[in-house]
N, CA, C and O atoms as a MOPAC input file, in Angstrom:
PM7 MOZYME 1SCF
protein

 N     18.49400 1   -34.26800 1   -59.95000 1
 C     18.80700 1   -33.18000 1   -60.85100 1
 C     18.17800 1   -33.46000 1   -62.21200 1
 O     17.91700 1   -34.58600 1   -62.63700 1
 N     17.98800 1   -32.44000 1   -62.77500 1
 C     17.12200 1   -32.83800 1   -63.93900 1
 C     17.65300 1   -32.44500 1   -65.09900 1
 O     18.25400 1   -31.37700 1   -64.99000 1
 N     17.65800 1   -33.00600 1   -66.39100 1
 C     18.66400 1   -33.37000 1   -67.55600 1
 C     18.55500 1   -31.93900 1   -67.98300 1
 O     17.46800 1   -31.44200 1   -68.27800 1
 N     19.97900 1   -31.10700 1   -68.02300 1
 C     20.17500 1   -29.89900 1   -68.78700 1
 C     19.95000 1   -28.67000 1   -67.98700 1
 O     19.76000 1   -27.56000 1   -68.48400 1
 N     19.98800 1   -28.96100 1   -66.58000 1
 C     20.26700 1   -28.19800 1   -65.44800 1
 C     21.63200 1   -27.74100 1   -65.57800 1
 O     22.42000 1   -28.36900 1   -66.28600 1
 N     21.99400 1   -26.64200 1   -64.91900 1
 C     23.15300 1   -25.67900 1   -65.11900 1
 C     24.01700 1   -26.49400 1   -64.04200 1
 O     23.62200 1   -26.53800 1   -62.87700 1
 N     25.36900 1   -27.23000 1   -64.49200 1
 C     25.88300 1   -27.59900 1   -63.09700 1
 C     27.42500 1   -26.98100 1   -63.76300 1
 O     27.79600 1   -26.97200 1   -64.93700 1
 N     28.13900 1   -26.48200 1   -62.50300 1
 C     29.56500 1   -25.71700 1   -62.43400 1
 C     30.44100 1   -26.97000 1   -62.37200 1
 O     30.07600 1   -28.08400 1   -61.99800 1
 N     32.10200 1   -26.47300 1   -62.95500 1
 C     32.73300 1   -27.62000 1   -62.44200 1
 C     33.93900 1   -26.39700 1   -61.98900 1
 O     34.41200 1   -25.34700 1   -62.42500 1
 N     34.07600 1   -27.43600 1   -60.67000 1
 C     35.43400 1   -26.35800 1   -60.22900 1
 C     36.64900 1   -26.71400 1   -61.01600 1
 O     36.51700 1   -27.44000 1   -62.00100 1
 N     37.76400 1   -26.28700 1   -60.68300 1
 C     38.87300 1   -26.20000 1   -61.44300 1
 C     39.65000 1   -27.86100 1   -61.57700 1
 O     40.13800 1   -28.29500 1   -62.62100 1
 N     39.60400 1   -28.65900 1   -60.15500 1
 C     39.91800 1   -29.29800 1   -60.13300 1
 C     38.62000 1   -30.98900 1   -60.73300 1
 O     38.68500 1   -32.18200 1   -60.43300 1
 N     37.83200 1   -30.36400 1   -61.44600 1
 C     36.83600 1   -31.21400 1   -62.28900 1
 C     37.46100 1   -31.46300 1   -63.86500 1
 O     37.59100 1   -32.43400 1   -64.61000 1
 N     37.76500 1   -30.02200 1   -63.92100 1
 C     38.10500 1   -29.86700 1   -65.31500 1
 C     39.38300 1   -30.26800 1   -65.65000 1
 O     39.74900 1   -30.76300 1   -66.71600 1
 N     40.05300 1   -30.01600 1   -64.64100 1
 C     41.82400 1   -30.54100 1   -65.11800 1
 C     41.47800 1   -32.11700 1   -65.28400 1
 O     42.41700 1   -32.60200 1   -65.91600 1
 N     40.12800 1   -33.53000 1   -64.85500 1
 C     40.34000 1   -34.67300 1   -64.52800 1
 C     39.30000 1   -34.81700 1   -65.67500 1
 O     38.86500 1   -35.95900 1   -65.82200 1
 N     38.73000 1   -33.66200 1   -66.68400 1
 C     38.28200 1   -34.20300 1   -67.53300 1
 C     39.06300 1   -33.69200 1   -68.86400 1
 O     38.50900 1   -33.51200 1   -69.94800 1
 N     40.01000 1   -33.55300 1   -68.68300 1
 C     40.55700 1   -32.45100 1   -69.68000 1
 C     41.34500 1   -33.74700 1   -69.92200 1
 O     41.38100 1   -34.26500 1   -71.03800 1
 N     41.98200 1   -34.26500 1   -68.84100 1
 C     43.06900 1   -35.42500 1   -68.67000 1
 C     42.08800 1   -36.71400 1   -68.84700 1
 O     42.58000 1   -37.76900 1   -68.44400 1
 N     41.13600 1   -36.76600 1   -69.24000 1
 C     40.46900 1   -38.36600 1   -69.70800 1
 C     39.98500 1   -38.83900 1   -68.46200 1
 O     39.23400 1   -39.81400 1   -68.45800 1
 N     40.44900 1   -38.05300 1   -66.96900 1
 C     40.59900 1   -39.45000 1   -65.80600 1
 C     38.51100 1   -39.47600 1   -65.36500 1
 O     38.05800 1   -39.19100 1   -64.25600 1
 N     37.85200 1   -39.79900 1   -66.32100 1
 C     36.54300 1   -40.25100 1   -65.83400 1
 C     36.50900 1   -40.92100 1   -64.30100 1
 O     35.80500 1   -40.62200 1   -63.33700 1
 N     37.43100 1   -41.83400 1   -64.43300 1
 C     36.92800 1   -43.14300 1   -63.39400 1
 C     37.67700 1   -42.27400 1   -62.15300 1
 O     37.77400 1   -42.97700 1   -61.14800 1
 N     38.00800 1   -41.46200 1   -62.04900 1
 C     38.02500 1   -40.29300 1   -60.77800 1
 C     37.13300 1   -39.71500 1   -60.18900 1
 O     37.21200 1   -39.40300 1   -59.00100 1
 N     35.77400 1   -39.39400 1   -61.20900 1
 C     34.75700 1   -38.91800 1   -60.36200 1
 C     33.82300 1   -40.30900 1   -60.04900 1
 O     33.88200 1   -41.38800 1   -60.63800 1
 N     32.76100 1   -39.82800 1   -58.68600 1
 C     32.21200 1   -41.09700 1   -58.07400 1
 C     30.65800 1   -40.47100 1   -58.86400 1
 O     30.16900 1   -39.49000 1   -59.42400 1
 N     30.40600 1   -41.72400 1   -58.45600 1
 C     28.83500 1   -42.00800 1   -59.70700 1
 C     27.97300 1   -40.39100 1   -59.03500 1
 O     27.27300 1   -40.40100 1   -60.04800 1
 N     27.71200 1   -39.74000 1   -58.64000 1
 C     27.34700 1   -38.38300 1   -58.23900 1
 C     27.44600 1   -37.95000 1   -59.10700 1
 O     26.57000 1   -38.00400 1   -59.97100 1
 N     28.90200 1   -37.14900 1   -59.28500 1
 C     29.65200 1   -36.26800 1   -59.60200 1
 C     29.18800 1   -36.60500 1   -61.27200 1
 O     28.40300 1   -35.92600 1   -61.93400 1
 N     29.80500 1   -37.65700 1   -61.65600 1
 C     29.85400 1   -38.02600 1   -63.09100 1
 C     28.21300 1   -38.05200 1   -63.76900 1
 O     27.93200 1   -37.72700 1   -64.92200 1
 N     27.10600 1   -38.59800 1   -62.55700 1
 C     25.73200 1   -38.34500 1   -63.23200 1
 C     25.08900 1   -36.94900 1   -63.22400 1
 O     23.95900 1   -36.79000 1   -63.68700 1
 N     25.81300 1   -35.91800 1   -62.69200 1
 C     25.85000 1   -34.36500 1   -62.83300 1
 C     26.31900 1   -33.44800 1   -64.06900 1
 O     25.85500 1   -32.43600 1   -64.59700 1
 N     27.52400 1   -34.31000 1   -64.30900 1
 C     27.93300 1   -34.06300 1   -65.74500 1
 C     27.50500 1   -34.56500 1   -66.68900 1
 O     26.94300 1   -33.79900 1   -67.47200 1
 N     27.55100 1   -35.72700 1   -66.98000 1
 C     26.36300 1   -36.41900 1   -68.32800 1
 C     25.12500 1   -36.15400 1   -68.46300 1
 O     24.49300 1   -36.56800 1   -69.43600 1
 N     24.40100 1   -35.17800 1   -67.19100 1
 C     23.30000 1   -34.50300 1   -67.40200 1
 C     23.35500 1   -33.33500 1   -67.50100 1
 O     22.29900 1   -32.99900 1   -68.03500 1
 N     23.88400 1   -32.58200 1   -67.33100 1
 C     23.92100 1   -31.11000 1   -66.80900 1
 C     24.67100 1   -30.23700 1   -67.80000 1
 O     25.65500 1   -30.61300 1   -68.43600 1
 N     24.05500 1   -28.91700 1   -67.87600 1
 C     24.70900 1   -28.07900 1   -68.82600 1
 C     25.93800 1   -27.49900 1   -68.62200 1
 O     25.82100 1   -26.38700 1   -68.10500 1
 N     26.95100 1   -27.79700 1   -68.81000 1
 C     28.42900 1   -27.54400 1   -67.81700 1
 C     28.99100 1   -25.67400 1   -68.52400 1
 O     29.16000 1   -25.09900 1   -69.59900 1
 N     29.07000 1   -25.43500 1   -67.17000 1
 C     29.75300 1   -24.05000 1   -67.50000 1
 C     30.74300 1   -23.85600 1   -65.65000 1
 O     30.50900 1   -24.29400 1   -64.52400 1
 N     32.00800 1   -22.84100 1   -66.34200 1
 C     32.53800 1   -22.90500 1   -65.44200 1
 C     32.78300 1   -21.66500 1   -65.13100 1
 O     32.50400 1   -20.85700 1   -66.01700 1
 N     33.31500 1   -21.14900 1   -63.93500 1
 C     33.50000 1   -19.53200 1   -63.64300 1
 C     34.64500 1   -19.03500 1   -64.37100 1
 O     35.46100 1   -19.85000 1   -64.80300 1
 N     34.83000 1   -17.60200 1   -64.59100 1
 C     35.94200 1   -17.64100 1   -65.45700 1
 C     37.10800 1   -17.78500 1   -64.85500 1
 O     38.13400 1   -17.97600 1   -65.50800 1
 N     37.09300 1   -17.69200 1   -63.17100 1
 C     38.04500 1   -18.10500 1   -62.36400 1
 C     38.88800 1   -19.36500 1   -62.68600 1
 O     40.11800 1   -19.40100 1   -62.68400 1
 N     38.02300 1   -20.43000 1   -62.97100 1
 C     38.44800 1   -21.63700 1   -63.61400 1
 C     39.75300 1   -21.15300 1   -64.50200 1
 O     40.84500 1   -21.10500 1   -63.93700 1
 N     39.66000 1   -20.86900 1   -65.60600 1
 C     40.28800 1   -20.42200 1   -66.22400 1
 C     41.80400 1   -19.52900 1   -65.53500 1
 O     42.98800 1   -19.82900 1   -65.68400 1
 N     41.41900 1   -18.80700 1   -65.05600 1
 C     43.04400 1   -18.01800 1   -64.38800 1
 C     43.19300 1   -19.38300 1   -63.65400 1
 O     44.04000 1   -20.03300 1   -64.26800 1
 N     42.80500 1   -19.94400 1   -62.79500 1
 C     43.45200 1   -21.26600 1   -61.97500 1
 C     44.07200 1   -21.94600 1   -62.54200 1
 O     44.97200 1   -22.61400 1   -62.03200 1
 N     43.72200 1   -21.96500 1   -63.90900 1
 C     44.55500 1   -23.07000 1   -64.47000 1
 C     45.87300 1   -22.23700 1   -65.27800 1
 O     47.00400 1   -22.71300 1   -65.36400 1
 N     45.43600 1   -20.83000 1   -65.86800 1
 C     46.95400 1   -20.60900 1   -66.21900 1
 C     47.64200 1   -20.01700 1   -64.76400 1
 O     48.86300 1   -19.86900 1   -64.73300 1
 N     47.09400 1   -19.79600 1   -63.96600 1
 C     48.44800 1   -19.70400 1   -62.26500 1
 C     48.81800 1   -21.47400 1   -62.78000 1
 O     50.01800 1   -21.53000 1   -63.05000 1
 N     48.38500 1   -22.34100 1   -62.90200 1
 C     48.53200 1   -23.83200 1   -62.59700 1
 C     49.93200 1   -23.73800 1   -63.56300 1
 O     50.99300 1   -24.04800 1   -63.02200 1
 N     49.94400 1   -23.28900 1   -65.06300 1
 C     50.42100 1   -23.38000 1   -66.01000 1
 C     52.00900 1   -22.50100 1   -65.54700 1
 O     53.11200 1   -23.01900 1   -65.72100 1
 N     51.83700 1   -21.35300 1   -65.05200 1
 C     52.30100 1   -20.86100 1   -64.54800 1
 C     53.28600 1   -21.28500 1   -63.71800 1
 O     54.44200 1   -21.42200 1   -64.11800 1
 N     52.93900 1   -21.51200 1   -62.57400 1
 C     54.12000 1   -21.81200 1   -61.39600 1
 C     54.46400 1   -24.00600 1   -61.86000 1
 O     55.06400 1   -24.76000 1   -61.09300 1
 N     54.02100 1   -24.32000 1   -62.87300 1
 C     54.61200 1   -25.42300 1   -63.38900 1
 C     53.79000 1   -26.68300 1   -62.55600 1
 O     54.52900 1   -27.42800 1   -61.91200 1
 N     52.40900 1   -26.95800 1   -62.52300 1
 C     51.88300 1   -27.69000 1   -62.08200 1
 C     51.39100 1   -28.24300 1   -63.00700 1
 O     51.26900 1   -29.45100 1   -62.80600 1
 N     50.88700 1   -27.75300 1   -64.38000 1
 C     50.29300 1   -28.20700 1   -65.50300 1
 C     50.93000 1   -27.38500 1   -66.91900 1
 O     51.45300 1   -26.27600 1   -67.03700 1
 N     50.67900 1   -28.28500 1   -67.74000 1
 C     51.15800 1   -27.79200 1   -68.81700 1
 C     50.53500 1   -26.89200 1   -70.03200 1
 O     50.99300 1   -26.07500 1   -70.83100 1
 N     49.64600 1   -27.28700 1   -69.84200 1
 C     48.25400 1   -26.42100 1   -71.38300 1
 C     48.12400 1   -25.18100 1   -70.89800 1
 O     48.49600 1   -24.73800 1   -69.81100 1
 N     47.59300 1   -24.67400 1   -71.74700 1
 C     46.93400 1   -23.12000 1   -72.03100 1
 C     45.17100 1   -22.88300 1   -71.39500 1
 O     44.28200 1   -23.52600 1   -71.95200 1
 N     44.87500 1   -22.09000 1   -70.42100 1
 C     43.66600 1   -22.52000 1   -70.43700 1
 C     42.59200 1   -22.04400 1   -71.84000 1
 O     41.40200 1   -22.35500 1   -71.78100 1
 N     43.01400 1   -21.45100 1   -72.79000 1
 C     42.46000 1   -21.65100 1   -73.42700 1
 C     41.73200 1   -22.46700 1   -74.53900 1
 O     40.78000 1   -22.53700 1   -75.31700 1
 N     43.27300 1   -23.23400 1   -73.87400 1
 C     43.13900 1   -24.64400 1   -74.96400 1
 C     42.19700 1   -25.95100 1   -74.66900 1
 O     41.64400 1   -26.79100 1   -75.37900 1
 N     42.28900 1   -25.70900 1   -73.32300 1
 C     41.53100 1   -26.59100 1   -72.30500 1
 C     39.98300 1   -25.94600 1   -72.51800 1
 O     39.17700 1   -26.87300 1   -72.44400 1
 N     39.50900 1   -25.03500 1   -72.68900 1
 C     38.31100 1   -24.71700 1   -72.55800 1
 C     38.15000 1   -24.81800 1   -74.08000 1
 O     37.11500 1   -25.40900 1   -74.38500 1
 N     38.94700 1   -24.37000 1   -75.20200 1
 C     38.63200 1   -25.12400 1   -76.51400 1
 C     38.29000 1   -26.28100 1   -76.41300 1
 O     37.08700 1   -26.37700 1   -76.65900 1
 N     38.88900 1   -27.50900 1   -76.09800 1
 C     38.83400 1   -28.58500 1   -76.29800 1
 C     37.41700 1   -29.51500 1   -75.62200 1
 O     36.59100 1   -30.23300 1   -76.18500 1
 N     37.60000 1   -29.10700 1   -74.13900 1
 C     36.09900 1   -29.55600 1   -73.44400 1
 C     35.19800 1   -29.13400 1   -74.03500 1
 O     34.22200 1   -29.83100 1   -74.31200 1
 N     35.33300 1   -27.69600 1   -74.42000 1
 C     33.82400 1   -27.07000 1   -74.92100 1
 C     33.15000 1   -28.17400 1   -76.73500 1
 O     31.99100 1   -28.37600 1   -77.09900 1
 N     34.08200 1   -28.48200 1   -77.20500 1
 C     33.97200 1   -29.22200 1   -78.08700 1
 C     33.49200 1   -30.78800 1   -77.80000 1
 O     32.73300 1   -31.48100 1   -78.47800 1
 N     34.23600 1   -31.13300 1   -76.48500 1
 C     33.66300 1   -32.35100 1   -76.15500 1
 C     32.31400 1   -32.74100 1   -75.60200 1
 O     31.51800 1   -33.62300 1   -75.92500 1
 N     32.30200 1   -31.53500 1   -74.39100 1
 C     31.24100 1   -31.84400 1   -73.82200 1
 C     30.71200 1   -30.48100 1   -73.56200 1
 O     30.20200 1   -30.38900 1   -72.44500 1
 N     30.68200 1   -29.20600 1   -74.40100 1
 C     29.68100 1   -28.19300 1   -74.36800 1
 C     29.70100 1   -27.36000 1   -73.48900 1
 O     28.71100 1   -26.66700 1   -73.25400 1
 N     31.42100 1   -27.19600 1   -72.47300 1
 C     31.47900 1   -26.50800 1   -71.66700 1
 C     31.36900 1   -25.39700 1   -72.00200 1
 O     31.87600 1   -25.07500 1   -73.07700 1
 N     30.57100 1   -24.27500 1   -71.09600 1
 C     31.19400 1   -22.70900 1   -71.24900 1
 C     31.26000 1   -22.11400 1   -70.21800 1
 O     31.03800 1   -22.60200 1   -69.11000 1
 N     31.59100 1   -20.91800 1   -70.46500 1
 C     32.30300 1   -19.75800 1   -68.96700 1
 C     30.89800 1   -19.03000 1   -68.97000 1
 O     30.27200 1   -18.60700 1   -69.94200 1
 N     30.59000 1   -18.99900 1   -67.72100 1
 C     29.39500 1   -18.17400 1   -66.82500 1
 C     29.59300 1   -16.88100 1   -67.55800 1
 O     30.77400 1   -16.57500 1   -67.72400 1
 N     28.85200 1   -16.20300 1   -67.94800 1
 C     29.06200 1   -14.79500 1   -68.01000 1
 C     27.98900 1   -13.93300 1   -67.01600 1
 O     27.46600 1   -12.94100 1   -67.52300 1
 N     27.80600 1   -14.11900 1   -66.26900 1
 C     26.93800 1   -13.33500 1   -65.02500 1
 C     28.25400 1   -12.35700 1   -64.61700 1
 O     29.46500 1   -12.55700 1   -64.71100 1
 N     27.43300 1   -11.15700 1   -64.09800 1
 C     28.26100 1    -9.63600 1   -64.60800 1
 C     29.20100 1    -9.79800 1   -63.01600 1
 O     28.68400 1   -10.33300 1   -62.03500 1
 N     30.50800 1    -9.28300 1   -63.00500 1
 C     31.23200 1    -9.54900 1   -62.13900 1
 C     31.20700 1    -9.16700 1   -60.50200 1
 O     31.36400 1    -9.88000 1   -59.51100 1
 N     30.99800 1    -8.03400 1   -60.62100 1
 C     30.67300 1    -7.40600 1   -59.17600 1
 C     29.87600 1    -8.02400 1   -58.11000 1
 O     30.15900 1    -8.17100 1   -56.92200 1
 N     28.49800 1    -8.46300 1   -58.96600 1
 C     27.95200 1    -8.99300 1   -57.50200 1
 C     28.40800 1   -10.58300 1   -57.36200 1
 O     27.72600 1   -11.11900 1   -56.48800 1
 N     29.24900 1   -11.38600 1   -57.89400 1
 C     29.66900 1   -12.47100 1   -57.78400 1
 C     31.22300 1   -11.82200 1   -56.42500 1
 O     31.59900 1   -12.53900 1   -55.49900 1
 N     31.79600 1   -10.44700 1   -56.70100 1
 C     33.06800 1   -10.74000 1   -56.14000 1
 C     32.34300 1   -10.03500 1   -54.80300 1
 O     33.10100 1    -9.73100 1   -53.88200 1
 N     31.25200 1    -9.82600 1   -54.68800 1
 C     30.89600 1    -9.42500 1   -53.38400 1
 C     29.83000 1   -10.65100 1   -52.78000 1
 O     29.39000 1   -10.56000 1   -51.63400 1
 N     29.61400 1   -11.33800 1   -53.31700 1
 C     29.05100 1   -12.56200 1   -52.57500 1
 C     30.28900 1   -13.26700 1   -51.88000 1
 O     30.36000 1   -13.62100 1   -50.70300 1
 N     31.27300 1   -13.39500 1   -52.89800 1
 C     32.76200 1   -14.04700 1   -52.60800 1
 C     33.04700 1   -13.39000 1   -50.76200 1
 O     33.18100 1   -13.97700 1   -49.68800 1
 N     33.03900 1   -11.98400 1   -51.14700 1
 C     33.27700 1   -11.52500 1   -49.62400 1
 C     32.54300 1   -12.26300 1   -48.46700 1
 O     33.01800 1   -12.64900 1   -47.39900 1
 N     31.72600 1   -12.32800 1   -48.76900 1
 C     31.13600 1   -13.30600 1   -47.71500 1
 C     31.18800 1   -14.30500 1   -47.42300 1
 O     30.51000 1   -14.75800 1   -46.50100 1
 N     32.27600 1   -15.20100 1   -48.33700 1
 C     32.76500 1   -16.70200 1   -47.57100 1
 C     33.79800 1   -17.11100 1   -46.78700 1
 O     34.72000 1   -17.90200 1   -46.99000 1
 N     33.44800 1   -16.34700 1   -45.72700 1
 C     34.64500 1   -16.21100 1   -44.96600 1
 C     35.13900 1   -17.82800 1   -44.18100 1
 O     35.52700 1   -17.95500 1   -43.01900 1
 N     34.93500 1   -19.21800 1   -45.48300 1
 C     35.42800 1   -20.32400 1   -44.95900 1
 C     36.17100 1   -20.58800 1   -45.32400 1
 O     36.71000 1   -21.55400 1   -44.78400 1
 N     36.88300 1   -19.93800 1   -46.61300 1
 C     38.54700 1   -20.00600 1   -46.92100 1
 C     39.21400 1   -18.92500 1   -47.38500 1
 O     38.82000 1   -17.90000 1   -47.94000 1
 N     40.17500 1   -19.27300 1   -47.10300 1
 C     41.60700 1   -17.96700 1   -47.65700 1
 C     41.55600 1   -17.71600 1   -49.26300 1
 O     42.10900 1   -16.80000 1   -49.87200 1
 N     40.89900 1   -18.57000 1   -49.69700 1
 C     41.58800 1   -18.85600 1   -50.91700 1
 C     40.61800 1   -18.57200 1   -51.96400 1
 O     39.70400 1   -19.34800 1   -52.24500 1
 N     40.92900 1   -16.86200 1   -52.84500 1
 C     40.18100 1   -16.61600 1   -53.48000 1
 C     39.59500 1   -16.89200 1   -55.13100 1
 O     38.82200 1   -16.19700 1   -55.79000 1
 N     40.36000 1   -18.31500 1   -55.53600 1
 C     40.04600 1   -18.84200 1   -56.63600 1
 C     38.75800 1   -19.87600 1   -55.70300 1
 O     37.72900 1   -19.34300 1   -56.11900 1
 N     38.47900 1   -20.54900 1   -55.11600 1
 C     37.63300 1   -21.64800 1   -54.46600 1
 C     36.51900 1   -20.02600 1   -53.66100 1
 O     35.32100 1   -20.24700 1   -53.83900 1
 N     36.70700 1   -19.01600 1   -53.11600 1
 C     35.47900 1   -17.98600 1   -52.75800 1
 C     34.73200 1   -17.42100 1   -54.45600 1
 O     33.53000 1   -17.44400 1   -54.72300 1
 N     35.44300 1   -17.12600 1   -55.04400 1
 C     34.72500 1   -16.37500 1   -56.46600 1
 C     33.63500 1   -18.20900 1   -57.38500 1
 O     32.48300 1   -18.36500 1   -57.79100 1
 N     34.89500 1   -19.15900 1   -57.29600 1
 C     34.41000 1   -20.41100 1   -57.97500 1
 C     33.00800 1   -20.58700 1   -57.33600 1
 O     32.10000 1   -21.01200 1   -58.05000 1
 N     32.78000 1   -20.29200 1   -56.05500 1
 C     31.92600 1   -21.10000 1   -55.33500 1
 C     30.59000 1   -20.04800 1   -55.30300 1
 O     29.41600 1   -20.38100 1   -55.14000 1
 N     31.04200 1   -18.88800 1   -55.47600 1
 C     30.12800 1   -17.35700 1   -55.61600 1
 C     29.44700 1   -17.34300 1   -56.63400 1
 O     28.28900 1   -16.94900 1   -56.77000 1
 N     30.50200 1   -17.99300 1   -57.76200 1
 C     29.57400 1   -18.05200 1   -59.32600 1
 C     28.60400 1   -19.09100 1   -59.42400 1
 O     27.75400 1   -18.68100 1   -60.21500 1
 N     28.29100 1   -20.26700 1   -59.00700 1
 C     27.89100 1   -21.28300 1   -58.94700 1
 C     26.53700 1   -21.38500 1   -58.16300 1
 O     25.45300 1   -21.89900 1   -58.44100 1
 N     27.00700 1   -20.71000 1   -57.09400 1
 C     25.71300 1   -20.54000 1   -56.09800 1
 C     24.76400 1   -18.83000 1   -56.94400 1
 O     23.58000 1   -18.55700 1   -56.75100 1
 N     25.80700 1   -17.94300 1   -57.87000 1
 C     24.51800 1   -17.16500 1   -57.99900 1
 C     23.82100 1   -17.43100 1   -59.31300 1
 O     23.20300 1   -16.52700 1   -59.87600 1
 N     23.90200 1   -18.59900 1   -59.79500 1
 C     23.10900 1   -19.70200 1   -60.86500 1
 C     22.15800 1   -20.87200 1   -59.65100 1
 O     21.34300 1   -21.69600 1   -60.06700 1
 N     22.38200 1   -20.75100 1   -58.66500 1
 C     22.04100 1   -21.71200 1   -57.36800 1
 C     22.17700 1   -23.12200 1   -58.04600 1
 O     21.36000 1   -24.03000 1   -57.89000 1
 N     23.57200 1   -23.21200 1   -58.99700 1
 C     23.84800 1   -24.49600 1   -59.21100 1
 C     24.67100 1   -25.28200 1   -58.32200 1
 O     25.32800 1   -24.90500 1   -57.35200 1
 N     24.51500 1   -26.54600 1   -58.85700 1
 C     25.37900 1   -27.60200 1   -58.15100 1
 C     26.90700 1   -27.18400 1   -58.65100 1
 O     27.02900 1   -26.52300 1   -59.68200 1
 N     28.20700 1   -27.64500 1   -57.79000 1
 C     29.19300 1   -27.34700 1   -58.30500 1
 C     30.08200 1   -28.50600 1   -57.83200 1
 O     30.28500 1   -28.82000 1   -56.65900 1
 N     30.67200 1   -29.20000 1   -59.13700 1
 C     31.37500 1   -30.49600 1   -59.03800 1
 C     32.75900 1   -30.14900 1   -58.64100 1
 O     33.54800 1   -29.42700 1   -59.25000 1
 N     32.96000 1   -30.90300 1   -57.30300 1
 C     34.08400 1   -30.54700 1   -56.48400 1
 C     34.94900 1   -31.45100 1   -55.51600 1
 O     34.61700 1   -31.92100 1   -54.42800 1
 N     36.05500 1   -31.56100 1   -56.14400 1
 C     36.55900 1   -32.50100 1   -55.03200 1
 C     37.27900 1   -32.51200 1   -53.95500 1
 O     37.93000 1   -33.36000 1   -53.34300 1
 N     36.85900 1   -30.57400 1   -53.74800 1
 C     37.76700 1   -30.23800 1   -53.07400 1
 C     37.10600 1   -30.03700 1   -51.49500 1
 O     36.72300 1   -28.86700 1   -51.47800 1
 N     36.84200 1   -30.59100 1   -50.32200 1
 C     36.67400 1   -30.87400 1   -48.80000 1
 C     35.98500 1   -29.80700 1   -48.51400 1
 O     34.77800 1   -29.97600 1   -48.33900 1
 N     36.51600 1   -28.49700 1   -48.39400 1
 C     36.53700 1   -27.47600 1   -47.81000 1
 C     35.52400 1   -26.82800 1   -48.57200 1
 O     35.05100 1   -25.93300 1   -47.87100 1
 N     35.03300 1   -26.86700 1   -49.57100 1
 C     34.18200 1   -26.02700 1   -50.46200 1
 C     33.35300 1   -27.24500 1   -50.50400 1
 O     32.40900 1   -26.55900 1   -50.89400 1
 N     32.78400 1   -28.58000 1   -50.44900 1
 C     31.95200 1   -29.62500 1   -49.76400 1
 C     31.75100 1   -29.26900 1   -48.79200 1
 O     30.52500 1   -29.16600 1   -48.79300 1
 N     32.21100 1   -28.87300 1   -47.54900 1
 C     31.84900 1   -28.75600 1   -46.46200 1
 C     30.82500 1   -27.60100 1   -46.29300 1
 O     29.82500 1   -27.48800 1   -45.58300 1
 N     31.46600 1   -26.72600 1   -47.25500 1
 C     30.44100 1   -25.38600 1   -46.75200 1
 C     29.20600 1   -24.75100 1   -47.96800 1
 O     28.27400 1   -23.96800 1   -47.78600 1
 N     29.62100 1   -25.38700 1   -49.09300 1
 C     28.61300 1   -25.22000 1   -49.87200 1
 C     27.64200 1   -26.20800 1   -50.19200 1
 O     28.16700 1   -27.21500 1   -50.66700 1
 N     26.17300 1   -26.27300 1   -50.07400 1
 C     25.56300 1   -26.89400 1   -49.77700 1
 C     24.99500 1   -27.92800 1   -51.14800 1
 O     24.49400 1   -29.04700 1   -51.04100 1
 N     25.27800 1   -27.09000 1   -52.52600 1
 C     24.95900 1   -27.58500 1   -53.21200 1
 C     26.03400 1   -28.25300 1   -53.93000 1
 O     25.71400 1   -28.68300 1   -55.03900 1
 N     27.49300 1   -28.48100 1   -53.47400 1
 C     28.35900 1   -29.64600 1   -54.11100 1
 C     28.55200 1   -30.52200 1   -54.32300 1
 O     28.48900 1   -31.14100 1   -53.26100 1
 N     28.79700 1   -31.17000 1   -55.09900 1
 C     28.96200 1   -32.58100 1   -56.03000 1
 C     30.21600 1   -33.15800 1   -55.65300 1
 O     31.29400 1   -32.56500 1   -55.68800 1
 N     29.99100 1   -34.59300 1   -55.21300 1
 C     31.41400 1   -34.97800 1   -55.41000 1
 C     31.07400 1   -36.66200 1   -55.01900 1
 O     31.98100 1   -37.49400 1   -55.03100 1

């Protein structure tokens, strides 16, 4: 990958950098981010206030995307919505439409997307982990 390439982080990237936990991602993942221009879907964002929400986490996602964006220059994709939620239709490898839209935005940048989540590794070709 080459320094200042567009790489996505899914939801569960950002909650482990939001929380300090570096030594969570494996040397991949982490040389994707110290190179790469990090932006995340805005899905990211609702995932984490549902997270905030039903009491899994505590912050605001706005506060969280304040704060990274300050650290490390994150921002939210703005590629126009429609044809991201109709690519989404077509991933018919999970139920689960925060990980179909996350994975829709990422691939229509044909970026890498840092993920530690199995199921979205398995089927997207360009994930990090």
């Amino acid at each position: 990958m080459e320094a200042g390439s567009v790489v996505h982080l899914d939801t569960c990237a950002v909650l482990f950098l939001y929380a300090g936990l570096n030594g969570k991602f494996p040397p991949a993942a982490m040389d994707a981010i110290e190179r790469g221009t990090l932006r995340i879907s805005p899905m990211v964002l609702l995932e984490l206030q549902y997270l905030r929400e039903v009491g899994r986490f505590k912050h605001r996602a706005e506060d969280v995307l304040e704060e990274l964006s300050k650290l490390i220059g994150l921002t939210v994709c703005t590629a126009p919505f429609p044809p991201i939620a109709l690519a989404a239709t077509r991933l018919e490898w999970t139920r689960d439409p925060f990980d179909r839209l996350i994975t829709a935005q990422a691939n229509s940048e044909q970026a890498p997307l840092v993920t530690a989540d199995a199921n979205i590794r398995n089927h997207y070709v360009r994930a990090i982990w």
